[in-house]
N, C-alpha and C positions, 0 to 999 in steps of 0.2 A: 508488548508481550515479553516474558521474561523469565527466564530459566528457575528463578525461586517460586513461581504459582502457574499451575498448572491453567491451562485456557478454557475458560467457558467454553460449550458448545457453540454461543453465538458468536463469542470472537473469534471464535476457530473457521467457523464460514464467513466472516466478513473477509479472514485476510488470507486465508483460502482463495475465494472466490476474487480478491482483490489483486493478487499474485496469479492467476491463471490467466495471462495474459500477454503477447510475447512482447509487446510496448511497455508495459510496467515494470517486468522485470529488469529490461534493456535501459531504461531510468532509474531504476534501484539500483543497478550495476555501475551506470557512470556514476550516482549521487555518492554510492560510497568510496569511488576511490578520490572525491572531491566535489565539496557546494558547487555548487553552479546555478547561474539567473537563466530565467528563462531562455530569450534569446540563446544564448551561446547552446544550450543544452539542448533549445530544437537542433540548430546547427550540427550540432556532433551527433545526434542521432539520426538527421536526416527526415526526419517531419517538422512539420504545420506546426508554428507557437500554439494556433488554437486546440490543435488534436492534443500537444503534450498538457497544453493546462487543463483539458477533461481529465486528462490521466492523472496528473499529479490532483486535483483535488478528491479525484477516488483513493489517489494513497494518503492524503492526508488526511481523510473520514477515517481511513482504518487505522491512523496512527504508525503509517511508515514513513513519513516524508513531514519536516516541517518548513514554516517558509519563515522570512525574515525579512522586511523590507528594508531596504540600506537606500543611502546617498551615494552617488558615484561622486567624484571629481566635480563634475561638469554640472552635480546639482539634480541629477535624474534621479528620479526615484527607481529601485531595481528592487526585483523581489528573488533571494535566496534561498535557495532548497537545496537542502541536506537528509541525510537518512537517519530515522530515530535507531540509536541502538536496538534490537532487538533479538531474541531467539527462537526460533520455531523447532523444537524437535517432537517428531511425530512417532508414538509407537501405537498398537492397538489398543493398550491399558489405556494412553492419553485419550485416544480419540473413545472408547466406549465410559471414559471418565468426564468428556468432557459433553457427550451426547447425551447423559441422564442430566446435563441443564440446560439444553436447549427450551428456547420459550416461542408459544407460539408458531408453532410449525408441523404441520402436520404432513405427512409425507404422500400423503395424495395428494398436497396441493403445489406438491414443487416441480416442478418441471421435468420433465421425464421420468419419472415416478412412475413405476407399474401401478396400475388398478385393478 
């Protein structure tokens, strides 16, 4: 996502709904002030390798988080995640600009949606 093109409606719920969440952000926070492999990055935030890698593969579906696998020293395979650059600025023109392209979604079928 990228300050020169405005966001579809659907990228705007993916990374929306991707970023609402106070584990994600808390990993978006440490990846950008520095990569980090798994391991260590559960460590520093204090959860489960398994919990952080659901979350990082939901950030990297929505194109916030890439990985990289390296060789350590020692010959281990390690996998690197970093934060893709990106911008989110939200005003009401974006968001009613970005809501006449939403595909497939009808609003009684989303979750808490009045009927």
């Amino acid at each position: 996502m990228s300050a020169a093109s405005p966001p579809t409606g659907d990228d705007l719920v993916r990374v929306l709904a991707t970023l609402a969440n106070p584990h994600r952000l808390r990993i978006v926070a440490a990846l950008a002030r520095e990569r980090a492999y798994v391991s260590r990055l559960a460590r520093q935030l204090g959860i489960s390798r398994a919990l952080l890698q659901v979350h990082l593969r939901k950030l990297a579906a929505a194109g916030l988080v890439t990985a990289r696998l390296e060789l350590s020293e020692d010959g281990k395979a390690m996998n690197y995640y970093e934060v893709e650059p990106f911008v989110l600025t939200l005003t009401p023109e974006i968001i009613a600009t970005a809501a006449e392209t939403l595909t497939g979604h009808d609003s009684a079928e989303q979750p808490g949606a009045e009927r």
